[in-house]
N, C-alpha and C positions, 0 to 999 in steps of 0.2 A: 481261521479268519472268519469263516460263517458263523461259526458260535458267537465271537465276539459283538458281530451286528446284530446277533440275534438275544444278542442279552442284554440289548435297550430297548427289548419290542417291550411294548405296551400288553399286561398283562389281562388286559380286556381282552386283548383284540386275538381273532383264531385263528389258527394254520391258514384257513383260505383266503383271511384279506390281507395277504402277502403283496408288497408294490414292486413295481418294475420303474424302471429308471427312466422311464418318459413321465411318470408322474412325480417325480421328483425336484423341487427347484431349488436355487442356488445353493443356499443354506444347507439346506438336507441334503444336496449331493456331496456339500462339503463336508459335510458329518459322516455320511457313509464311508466317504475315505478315511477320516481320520480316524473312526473308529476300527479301518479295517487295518492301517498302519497297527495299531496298538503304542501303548505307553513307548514301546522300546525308539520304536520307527516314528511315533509323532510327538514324541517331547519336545524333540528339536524346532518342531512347526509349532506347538505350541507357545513357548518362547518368542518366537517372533511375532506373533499376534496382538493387535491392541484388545484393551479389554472390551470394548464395544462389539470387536469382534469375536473376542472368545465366547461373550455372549451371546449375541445372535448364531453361530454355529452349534452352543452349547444348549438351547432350545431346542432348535433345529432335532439335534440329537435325541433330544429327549423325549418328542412327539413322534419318532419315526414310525414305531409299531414293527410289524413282519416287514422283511426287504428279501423281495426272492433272490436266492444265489447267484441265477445267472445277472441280476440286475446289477449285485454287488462288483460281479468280475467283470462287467462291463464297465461300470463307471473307470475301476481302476485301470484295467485295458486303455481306456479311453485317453485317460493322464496322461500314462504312460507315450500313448501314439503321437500324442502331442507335441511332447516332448523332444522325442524321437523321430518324427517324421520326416525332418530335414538331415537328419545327423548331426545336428548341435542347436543352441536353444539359442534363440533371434529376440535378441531384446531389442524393444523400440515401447514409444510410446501405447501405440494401437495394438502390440501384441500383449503390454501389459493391461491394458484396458480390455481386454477381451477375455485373458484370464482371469481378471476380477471380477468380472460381469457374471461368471461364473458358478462364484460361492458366495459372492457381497451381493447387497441390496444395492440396486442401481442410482439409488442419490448418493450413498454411500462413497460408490465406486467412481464418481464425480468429484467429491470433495476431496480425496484421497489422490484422484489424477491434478487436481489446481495444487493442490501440494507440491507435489511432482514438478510441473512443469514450472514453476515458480514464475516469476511477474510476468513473464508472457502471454502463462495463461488465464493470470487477471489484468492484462493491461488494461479490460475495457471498465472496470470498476474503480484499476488506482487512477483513472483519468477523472471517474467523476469524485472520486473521494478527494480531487485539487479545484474542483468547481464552488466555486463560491455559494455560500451554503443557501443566503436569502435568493439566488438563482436557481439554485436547486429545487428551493423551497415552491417557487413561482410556478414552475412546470410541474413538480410532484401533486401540488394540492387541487391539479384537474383529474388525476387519473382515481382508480381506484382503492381504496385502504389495504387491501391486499396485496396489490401492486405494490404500494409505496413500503409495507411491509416487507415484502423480498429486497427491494431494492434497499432500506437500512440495516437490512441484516449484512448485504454485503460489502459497504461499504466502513470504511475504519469507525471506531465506536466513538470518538471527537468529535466528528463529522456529523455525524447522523445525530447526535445531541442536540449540534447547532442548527440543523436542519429540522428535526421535533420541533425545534423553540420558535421556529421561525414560519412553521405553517400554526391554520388558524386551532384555536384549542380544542373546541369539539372535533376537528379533524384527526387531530392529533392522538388526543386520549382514543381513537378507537384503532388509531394507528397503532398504539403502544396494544391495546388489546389482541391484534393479529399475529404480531408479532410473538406473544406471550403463551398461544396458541398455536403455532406456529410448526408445521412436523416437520419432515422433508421433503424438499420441495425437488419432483419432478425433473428431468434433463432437459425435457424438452419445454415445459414452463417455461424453467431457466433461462432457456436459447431464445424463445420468442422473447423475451425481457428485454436481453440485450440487445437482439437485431435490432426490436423497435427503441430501444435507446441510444443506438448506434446510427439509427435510422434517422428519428425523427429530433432529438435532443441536442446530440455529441454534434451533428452536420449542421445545425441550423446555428447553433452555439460557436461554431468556427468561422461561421459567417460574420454573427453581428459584433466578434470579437475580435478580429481583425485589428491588428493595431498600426498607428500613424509609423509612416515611416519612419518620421521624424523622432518616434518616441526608439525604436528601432534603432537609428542613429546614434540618439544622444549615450543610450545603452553601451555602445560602442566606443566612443569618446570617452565616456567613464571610465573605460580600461584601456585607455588609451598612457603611455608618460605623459609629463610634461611637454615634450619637446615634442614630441608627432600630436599629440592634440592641438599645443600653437601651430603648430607650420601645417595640419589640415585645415584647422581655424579660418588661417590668416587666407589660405589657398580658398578657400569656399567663401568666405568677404568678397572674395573680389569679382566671385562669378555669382554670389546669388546671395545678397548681404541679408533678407528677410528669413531665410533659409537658417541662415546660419544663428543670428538669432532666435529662432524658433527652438534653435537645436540646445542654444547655452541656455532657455528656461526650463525647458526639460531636464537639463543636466543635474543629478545632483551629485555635491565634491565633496572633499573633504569639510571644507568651509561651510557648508551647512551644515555643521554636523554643531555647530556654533548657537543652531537655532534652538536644540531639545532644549524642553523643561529637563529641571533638577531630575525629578525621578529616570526619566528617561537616560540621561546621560549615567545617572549610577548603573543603571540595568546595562547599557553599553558593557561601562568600564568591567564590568564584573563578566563579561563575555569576549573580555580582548587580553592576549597574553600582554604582560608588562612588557618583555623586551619590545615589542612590536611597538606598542603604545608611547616607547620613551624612542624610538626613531622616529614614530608619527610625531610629535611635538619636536625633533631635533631639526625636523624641515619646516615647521611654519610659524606664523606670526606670534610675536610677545600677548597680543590682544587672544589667539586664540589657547596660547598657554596656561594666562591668567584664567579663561574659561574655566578649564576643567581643572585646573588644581584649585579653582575655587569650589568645586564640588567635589572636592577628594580632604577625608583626614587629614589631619597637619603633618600626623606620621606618615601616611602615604604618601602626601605630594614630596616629603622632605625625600622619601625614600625616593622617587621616580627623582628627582631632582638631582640625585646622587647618582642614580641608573644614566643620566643624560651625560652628567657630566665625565662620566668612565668609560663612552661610548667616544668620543672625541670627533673628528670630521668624520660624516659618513656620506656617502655616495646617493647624490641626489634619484638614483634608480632606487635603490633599495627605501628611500624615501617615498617615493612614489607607488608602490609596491604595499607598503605597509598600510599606507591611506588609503589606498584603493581595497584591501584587505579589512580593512575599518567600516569602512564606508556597506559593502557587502555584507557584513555583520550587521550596521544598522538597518540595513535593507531588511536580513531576513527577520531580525526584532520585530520589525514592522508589518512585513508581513504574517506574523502570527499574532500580529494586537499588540503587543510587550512593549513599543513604543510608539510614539506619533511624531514622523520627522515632517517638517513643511518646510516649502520653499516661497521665499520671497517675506513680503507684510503677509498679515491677515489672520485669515483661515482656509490661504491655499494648502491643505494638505495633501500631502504625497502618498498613491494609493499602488502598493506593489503587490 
C-alpha cells in the first residue's frame, strides 16, 4: 500500500519533504485513499464519480509528491472510524455533507447538496425565478453587477434573459461580462445573497403584492359549477350587491373566451384535447359555437361537429368541468404571453 502512494511522488521532490496528513486537503486526502485502495479496491469508487470529480481528485493525485507512511495509515484509519464508529453508517443530509466536505471543493459540495435536496433547497430561487422579470429588473439594477451576476446564474435561463433585456444596457452588457467570468462562488457568498433577498426583496414584494380579496374571490367562483356559483351569487346580492359585482368583473368564464383574436383562439385550441372541447361547445350558446368553428378548418369544425353529435346529452357537471378546464388553459396561455384574454370593451386586459 505504501509503494503505491509512493509511486505518484513527484520525482523532484526528496525523501525528507515527505507530508503528513494535517497538510493535506480535501482533494489530496481523497487521492491518498484512492491511491491506497488500488485499481482492485477503487474501481468501484471510480465508477461512481462525475468527471469533474475524477478530475480534481485526479490532480490532486498527481501533485502529491512523498506522503509519510504513518500519514497514509492515518487517513485510512480515519475512514474507516467513521464509518464505524456508530456500528452502521447514518445517512442524513448533514452527514453527507460533511463527507463531501471532505474530498470536494466546498462550492462544489453545495451544488451537489441543492441537487440532493431538490426544490426545497431552492425554494428560495424558484420563488424568484416566478417574480415578474421588469420587477425583478427594478430591484436588481440598484445592487451590484456581481451581485446581479450570482443571482442570474441561479435563477431558470428564461428568466434571467427576460430580466438582462429589461435592466438598462450598459448595465447589462457588464452583467453578462461577470457572469462570463464567473468561477465558484463561495457558501457563504451564497447564503448572504439569499438572506438579503429573502430579507429585503421576497418581504417587501409580499407586501406590495397582496392581492384584492375580491380578486381572491372571484378566483374561487371561477371553479365554482354553475349551480353554487348562482346560489353564492344570488346569496351575496342580497347582503352586499357592490360586492358582488365587483366579484362578476373580476371573474373571467368561459364566455370570454369569446373575446380572443383569431391567433389566440388557434393557440388555445391546439392546447385543448378534442373530446373536452366538443363537451365545452355541447353546453353553450349557438353564438359561441359559431365562434370557434369559425376559426377552425372546415375539416376540423366538420370533424368536432361529428365528435358533438356522438356524444348525445351530457351532464351539465361534466359541462362545467370541461370549461372551467379551458378556461385555466387559457389562463396559463396568458400567463406565459402566448395569448391576450381581456375582459369587457376596450383594452381591459387581463393580467395573470
Amino acid at each position: 500500500m505504501n509503494q503505491e502512494v509512493a509511486a505518484v511522488a513527484d520525482p523532484a521532490a526528496s525523501p525528507g519533504t515527505a507530508r503528513g496528513a494535517s497538510e493535506l486537503n480535501g482533494p489530496e486526502r481523497a487521492g491518498v485513499l484512492m491511491l491506497a485502495l488500488g485499481n482492485e479496491y477503487g474501481q468501484k469508487i471510480w465508477k461512481k464519480l462525475e468527471d469533474d470529480e475524477i478530475k480534481t481528485i485526479s490532480v490532486a493525485m498527481s501533485k502529491l509528491g512523498n506522503i509519510e507512511t504513518n500519514a497514509v495509515e492515518h487517513l485510512v484509519m480515519e475512514f474507516v472510524t467513521q464509518l464505524t464508529s456508530s456500528g452502521a453508517v447514518l445517512g442524513s443530509f448533514e452527514s453527507t455533507e460533511q463527507l463531501l466536505n471532505e474530498f470536494l471543493d466546498p462550492s462544489r459540495v453545495v451544488s451537489i447538496m441543492e441537487e440532493i435536496r431538490g426544490p426545497a433547497g431552492r425554494n428560495m430561487w424558484e420563488k424568484l425565478s416566478n417574480v415578474q422579470d421588469s420587477v425583478l429588473a427594478n430591484y436588481l439594477k440598484n445592487e451590484y453587477p456581481q451581485t446581479v451576476a450570482v443571482v442570474l446564474s441561479k435563477i431558470k435561463h428564461e428568466h434571467a434573459a427576460r430580466v438582462l433585456t429589461s435592466l438598462p444596457e450598459e448595465f447589462s452588457l457588464e452583467v453578462v461580462e461577470r457572469m462570463l467570468k464567473m468561477e465558484n462562488i463561495q457558501k457563504d457568498i451564497l447564503e448572504k445573497i439569499e438572506e438579503t433577498l429573502r430579507l429585503e426583496f421576497m418581504a417587501s414584494l409580499a407586501q406590495t403584492q397582496r392581492r384584492d380579496a375580491h380578486e381572491s374571490m372571484a378566483d374561487i367562483f371561477n371553479n365554482f359549477d354553475r349551480q353554487t356559483e348562482s346560489r353564492f351569487m344570488s346569496a351575496l346580492e342580497e347582503k352586499d350587491e357592490e360586492a358582488a359585482e365587483r366579484i362578476k368583473t373580476l371573474m373571467f368564464t368561459f364566455e370570454d373566451l369569446g373575446k380572443l383574436e383569431a391567433a389566440g383562439v388557434q393557440t388555445l385550441l391546439r392546447g385543448v384535447d378534442k373530446d373536452k372541447l366538443a363537451i365545452c361547445l355541447k353546453g353553450t350558446t349557438d353564438a359561441m359555437r359559431d365562434f370557434f368553428f369559425a376559426n377552425m378548418s372546415e375539416r376540423a369544425g366538420k370533424m368536432l361537429m361529428e365528435d358533438m353529435e356522438v356524444l348525445g346529452p351530457v351532464r351539465l357537471r361534466d359541462v362545467d368541468e370541461a370549461q372551467t378546464q379551458m378556461v385555466n388553459i387559457a389562463k396559463d396561455l396568458a400567463a406565459k404571453g402566448d395569448i391576450i384574454i381581456s375582459k369587457g370593451s376596450g383594452d381591459d386586459e387581463m393580467i395573470f
